[in-house]
Steps between C-alpha positions, in 0.01 A plus 500: 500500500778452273806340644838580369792286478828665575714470206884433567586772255329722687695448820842508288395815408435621888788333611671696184406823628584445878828433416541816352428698756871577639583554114192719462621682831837557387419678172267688642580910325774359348588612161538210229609600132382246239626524181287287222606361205587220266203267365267615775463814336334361200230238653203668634448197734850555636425857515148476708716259728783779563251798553316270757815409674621913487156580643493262779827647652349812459239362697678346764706804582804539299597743273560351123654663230443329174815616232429334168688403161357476129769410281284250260203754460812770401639275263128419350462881417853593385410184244141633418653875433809380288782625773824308459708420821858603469707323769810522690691225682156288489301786689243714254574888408200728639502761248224771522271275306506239707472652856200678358340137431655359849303803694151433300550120537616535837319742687150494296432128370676277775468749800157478442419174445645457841373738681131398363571133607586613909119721437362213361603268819355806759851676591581859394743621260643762339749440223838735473797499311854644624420837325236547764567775781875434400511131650800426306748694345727362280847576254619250218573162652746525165510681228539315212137360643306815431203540766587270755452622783751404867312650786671787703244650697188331687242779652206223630274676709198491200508106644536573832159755470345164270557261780324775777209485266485125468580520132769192354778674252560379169758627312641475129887511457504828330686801666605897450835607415732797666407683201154634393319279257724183559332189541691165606390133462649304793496147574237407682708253773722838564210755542343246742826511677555842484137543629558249837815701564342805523207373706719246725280244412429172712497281212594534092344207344654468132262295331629324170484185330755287685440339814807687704882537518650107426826383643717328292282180523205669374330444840318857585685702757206613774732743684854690444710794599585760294857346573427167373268684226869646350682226535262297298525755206890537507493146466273454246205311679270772435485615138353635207149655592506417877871732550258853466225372709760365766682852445157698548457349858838558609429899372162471689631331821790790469265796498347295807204248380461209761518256265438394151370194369523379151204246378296334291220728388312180282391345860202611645464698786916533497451832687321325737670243544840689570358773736258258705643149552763345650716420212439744310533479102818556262886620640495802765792692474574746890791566709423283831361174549207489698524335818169345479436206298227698268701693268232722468479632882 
């Protein structure tokens, strides 16, 4: 007879999962839009790690949605095929040229490679783009930016149907015009916003490559009104990059998302982390305090 010792990582990792249990409660059918990004993208480590965190939710009752970017793979092809950027005011001109690479890029070559990694870690998926079923409509977010694309109208039930069948959305940034034949790029923070609004999500988790919203100490800010979230940007606390992803959760928590948090995609298990422990991970961004302690009950 073989005895085994018990090992005290072993019991961390019970004790772990019994504390998650209220947490695990709580999200229970909710709906949680992830949108992936930033250096993640690009390391198939960090990938595997994401897909496995995506499919355990999945697995533990909630309802991800998994919205995704690709800017470095777009910029790799434009630069392979000889397509010169024009830009405006520090943001690139879409031309037809370039939304045609954006939508291969986009919805073939990253969609993909996502969607295999959630297969590979025993979830289901089915990649989309915004062009699907009509998810997202767009017109010109401005037109001296060519094809890029402001969302105008949401129709979501194609995810709804995915989450009765058990299936985990992913979806590429790349949506239909009010025209016939129009096809917008849009930003992949504001179709992941667009996308909770529409679906009253529980949670939008904006993964990037910051650890959260910093006050003027640059101490991370773990939770904040959509009050305090303004005030911060009229005074210039929150700038450059951070102002649209701060901007994106006030749209979201607007169209009526419980509560977006911005965080640090590099970390493992951030989604985790966030949606399952006390403290949560990053800056959460909703209109009430909680009157619990955990911020995430």
């Amino acid at each position: 007879m073989r005895k085994q010792d018990m090992n005290r990582d072993w019991i961390a990792t019970a004790r772990t999962l019994s504390e998650a249990l209220p947490y695990l409660q709580r999200y229970s059918g909710a709906i949680v839009v992830v949108k992936f990004g930033g250096n993640a993208m690009g390391d198939q480590d960090a990938m595997a790690d994401f897909a496995r965190d995506i499919v355990l939710m999945r697995q533990v009752g909630l309802n991800p949605v998994v919205v995704h970017g690709g800017g470095p793979m777009i910029n790799d092809l434009l630069g392979r095929l000889g397509i010169e950027s024009q830009w405006v005011r520090g943001k690139r001109v879409t031309d037809k040229a370039t939304v045609e690479v954006v939508e291969m890029v986009l919805t073939g070559l990253v969609n993909k490679r996502i969607v295999q990694a959630i297969m590979d870690e025993g979830g289901r998926a089915v990649g989309l783009s915004g062009k699907d079923d009509d998810l997202m409509v767009c017109e010109p977010d401005d037109p001296e930016l060519g094809f890029v694309g402001r969302p105008v109208e949401m129709n979501v039930q194609v995810l709804h149907d995915m989450f009765n069948a058990g299936i985990i959305p992913v979806i590429a940034p790349v949506a239909t015009g009010m025209n016939d034949n129009e096809t917008f790029n849009v930003n992949g923070d504001t179709a992941a916003g667009a996308i909770a609004g529409a679906l009253k999500a529980d949670r939008l988790l904006l993964l990037t490559d910051v650890s959260g919203v910093k006050n003027k100490d640059g101490e991370v800010i773990t939770q904040m009104t959509p009050a305090e979230v303004r005030e911060m940007i009229a005074d210039g606390t929150i700038a450059g990059g951070m102002i649209p992803k701060t901007e994106t959760a006030l749209k979201a928590i607007e169209d009526g998302v419980r509560g977006v948090v911005i965080l640090d995609g590099r970390v493992a298990n951030a989604c985790l982390l966030e949606l399952f422990t006390e403290h949560g991970a990053g800056s959460m961004i909703r209109t009430t305090e909680p009157r619990v302690k955990p911020r995430n009950l």
